[in-house]
N, C-alpha and C positions, 0 to 999 in steps of 0.2 A: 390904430391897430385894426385889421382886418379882421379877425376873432369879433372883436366888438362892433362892427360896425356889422355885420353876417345878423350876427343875435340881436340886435337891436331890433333889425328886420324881421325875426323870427316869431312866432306866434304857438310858444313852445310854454308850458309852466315851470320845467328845466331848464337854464341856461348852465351851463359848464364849460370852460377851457381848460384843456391840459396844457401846457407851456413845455416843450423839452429845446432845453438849449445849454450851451457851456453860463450863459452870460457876460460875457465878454466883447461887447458892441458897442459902436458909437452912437447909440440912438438919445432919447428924451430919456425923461426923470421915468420908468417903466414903474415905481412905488405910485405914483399919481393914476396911471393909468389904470391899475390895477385898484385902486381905491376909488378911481369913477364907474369903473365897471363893477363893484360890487355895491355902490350903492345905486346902480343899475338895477337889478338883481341876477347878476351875471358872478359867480364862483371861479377862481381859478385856483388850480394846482400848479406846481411847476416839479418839476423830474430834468433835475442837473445833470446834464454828461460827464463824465469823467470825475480825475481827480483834483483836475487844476481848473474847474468852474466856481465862479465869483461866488464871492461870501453874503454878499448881499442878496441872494436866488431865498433864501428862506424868510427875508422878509418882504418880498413878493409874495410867497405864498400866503403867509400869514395876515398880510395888507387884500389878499384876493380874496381872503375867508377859503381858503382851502388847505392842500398839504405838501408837504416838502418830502421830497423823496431824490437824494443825493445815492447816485449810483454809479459803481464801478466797471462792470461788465453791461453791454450793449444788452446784448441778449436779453436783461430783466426788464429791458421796456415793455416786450408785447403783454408781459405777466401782468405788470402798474399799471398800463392802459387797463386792462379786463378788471382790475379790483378797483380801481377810481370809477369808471361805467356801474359794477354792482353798488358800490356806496354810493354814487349819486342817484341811481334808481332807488336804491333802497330806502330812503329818506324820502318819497315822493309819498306826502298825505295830503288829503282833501279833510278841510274842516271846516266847514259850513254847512249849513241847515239844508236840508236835501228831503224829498219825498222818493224814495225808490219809484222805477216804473217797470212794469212787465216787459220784456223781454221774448219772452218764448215760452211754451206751455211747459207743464213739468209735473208728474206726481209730489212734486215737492209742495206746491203751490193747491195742492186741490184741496176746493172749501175756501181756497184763501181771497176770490177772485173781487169780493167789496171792500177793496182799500187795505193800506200797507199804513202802519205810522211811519212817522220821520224818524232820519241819521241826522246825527252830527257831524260824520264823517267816515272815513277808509280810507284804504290806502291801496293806490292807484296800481294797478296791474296788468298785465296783458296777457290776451285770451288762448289758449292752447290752439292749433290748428283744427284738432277734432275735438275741441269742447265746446259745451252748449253755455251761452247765456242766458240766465231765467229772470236775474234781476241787473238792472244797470243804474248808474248814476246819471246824474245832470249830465256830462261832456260824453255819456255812450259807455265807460269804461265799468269792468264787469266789478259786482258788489255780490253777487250767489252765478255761480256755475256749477256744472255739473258735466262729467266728462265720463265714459264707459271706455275701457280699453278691454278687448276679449271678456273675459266673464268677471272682472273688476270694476266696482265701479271707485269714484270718487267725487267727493262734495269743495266748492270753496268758498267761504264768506270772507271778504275782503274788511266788514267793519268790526265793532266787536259788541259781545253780550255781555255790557257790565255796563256800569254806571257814567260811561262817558260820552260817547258818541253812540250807542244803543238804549239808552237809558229808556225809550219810549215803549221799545221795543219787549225790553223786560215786562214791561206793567202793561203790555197789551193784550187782552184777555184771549184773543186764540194764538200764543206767544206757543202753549203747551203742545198746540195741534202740529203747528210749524214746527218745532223742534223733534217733537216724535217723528215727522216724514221726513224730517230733513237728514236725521238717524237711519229711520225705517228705509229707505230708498239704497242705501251703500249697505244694506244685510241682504244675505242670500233670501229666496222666494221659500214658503215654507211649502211642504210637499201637500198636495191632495189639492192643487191650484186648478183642475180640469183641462190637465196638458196630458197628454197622450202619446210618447216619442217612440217607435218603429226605426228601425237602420238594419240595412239588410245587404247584400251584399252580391250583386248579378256581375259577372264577369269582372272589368276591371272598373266599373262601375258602380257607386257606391248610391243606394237609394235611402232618401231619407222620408218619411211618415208621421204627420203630427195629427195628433186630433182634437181639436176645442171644444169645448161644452162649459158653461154658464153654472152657477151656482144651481140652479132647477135642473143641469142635466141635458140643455136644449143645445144645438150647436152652435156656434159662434164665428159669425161671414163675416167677408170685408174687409178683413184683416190686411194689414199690411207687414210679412212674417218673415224674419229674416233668421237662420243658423250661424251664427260663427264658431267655424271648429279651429281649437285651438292643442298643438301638442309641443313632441318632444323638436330639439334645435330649431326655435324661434317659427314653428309652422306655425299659421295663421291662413284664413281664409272665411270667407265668407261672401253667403249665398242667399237669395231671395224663393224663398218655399209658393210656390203655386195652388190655389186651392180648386181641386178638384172635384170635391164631392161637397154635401154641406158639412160644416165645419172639419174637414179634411183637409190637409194641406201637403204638397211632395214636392220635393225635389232633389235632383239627381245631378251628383258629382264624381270627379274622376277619384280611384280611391288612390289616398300617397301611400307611402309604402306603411308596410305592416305595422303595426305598434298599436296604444290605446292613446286615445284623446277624448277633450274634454268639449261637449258642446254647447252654447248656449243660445239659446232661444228666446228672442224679443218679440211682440208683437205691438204694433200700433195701429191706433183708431181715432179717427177725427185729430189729429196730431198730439196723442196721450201715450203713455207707454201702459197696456193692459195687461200686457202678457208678458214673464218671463220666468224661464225656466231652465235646469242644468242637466245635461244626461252626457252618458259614458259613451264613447263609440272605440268598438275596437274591430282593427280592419285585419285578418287570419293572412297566414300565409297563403299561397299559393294553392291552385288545385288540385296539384297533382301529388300533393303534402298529405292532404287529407287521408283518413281508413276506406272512407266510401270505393277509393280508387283502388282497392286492392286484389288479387286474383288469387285465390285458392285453388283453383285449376292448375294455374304455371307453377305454384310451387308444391303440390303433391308430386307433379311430374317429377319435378326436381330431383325429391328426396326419392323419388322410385328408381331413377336413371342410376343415382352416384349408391344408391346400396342404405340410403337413409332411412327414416323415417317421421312423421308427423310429433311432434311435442305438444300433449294435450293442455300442461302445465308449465309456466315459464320456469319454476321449479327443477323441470326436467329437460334443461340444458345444463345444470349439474351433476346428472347423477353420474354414479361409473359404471357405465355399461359397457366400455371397449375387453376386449377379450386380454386373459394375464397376459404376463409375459414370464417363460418358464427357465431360458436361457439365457445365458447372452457370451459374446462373441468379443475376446480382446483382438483388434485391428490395429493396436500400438506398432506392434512387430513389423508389417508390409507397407504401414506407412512411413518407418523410420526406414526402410532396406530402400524404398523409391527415392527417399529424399536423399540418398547416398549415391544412387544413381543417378538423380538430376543435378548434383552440385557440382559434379565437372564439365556437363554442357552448361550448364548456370556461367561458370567461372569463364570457360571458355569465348560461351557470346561477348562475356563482357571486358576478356582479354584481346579477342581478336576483331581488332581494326579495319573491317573492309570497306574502300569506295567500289562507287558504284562505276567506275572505271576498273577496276581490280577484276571486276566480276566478267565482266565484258572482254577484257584481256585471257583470262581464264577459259574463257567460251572458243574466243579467236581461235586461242593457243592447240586447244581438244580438237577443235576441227582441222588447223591444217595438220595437225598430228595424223588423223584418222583417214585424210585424203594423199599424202605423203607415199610418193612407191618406195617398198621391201626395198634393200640393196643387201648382198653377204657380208657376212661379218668379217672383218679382217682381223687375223692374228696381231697384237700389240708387238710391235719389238723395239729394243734400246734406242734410244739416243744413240751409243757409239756405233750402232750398228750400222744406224741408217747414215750415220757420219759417211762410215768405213766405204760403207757401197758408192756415193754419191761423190767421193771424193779422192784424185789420185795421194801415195804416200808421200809426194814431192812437197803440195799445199798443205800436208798432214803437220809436215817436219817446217816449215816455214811458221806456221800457227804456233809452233811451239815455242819456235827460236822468239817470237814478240811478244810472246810473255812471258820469258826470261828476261828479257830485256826490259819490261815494264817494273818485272820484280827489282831487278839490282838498279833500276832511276828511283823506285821508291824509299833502296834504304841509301841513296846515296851514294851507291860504290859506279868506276868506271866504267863503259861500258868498252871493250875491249872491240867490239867489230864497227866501233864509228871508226870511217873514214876509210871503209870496205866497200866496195859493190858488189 
């Protein structure tokens, strides 16, 4: 099995395999193989595809000293992967006789620097990206950390304080010291520490001002001084303060937008944390926001142009000062008489259809009207009249005889002058 021959090679204190298959293969006896890998020290699980994967897949697992996990839906593998990874990590302890060793400096540790008793053991962990190690074990892996996030801090002991794998630790006579810093260091700073925080506010530029002094009063150099300002939607940042004066320290940032946040203030010395401290910053609207900017000038003008005047009392934007009113004027009457006016042009617009061809025709029509020469008016006369004139009596009497003649075809009677010329 490839699995097993990888981890044999490996120089791992974990061995694990996850197995996902139907089981349904022509390979070797996979119970055997699975029983020489765990007396290896190599763990297997197996995670059965489907609903028609071999029966025998559960005692594989149980033969590999792991777990059986028979699944319907695809989709729940990446879930089993992640919880088989936590449960095999989570069962990783270290028990054996161990003397801690320093690591890295730490308030936690001060006083403490002539020897550490023995562990029994802990339990094996991995280190944050931004956290400190202060104690480790034999193979490197952390047994006391200590991690700061913004103005939080946080502590972690990997072993324990009771009578098992600490048991030395209990009965070690600066046990008391250790534990109070180890407390003392994740509580805030108490105030009257000889911090000194200024934050001021030059254009879009935010200046900050620290000042140190020493239990006597004296100033305090060297510092290595950092602010991290921390507020509202996940803002964070931080900055390295410059010492300018003695024990003075400044530095100067862009300000974010308006709001309050929270600052905190670390200093270090010779690789110790000496200094730290919490202050408020809160950064004002804009310039031109402020009272400073206001002109008393432009608005007396004001109130002089429009007939005003000055309100000495905010009070005295209510009072009634406007002049009575003695009559009044019913307008019902000339409004209802227009509105009886306007409702047949109203109706009309919206009865009357016109293109914009119509309008055009209309225009044409006015002009050759008005360019058009006068002619006299003629007297109107009859029909029979203008017949009589335009026509002799002979075509008169002819017109008549062919509709008599149309008459008596229509109601059927003879016509007496066929076969006449």
């Amino acid at each position: 099995m490839a699995a097993q021959e990888a981890l044999e090679q490996a120089d791992a204190r974990i061995k694990h395999v996850i197995l996902l298959t139907d089981g349904w293969s022509g390979g070797g006896d996979n119970l055997d193989v699975a029983q020489q890998m765990r007396a290896q020290g190599i763990t297997l699980s197996v995670v059965a595809a489907g609903g028609g994967s071999a029966d025998y897949l559960k005692q594989v697992a149980d033969a590999g000293g792991g777990r059986y996990y028979p699944i319907q839906n695809i989709e729940d593998v990446p879930q089993i992967f992640v919880q088989e990874t936590t449960t095999a990590v989570g069962n990783y302890m270290i028990e054996e006789p161990f003397t801690p060793r320093y690591a890295g400096p730490s308030p936690i540790l001060e006083q403490l620097d002539q020897g550490l008793p023995p562990l029994y053991g802990y339990n094996g962990t991995t280190l944050k990206q931004s956290a400190t190690t202060v104690l480790a074990g034999a193979d490197g892996a952390p047994v006391l950390a200590q991690w700061q996030y913004g103005i939080g801090r946080a502590v972690a002991w990997t072993s324990d304080l009771k009578g098992k794998w600490g048991k030395d630790w209990v009965n070690w006579p600066a046990f008391p010291r250790f534990a109070a810093q180890l407390i003392g260091w994740t509580l805030p700073s108490a105030s009257g520490d000889g911090v000194e925080t200024s934050i001021r506010t030059e254009g879009v530029r935010t200046i900050i001002d620290v000042k140190l002094t020493d239990a006597d009063g004296k100033p305090r150099n060297g510092l290595q001084l950092n602010a991290n300002v921390v507020g509202v939607n996940a803002f964070a940042q931080t900055t390295t303060l410059t010492q300018v004066a003695p024990g003075e320290y400044r530095a100067s940032i862009a300000s974010p937008i308006q709001g309050t946040y929270v600052m905190q203030i670390t200093g270090v010395q010779d690789g110790r944390l000496v200094v730290q401290s919490a202050a408020g910053m809160v950064v004002p609207y804009s310039a031109e926001y402020r009272q400073s900017q206001r002109n008393p000038a432009l608005l007396a003008a004001l109130a002089d142009s429009t007939g005003g005047s000055k309100l000495e009392q905010p009070a005295d934007a209510f009072a009634h000062t406007l002049a009575p009113v003695y009559s009044a004027r019913e307008i019902a009457l000339p409004l209802i008489l227009l509105a009886l006016l306007l409702l047949p042009i109203d109706i009309g617009v919206r009865r009357l259809m016109l293109r914009r061809g119509d309008i055009g025709a209309a225009t044409a029509w006015m002009r050759a009207a008005r360019l058009a020469p006068e002619t006299p008016a003629r007297p109107r006369e009859s029909r029979a009249t203008t017949v009589a004139r335009g026509a002799p009596a002979e075509q008169i009497e002819r017109l008549r005889a062919a509709k008599a003649r149309a008459r008596r075809k229509a109601r059927g009677e003879e016509d007496p002058t066929d076969g006449q010329t």
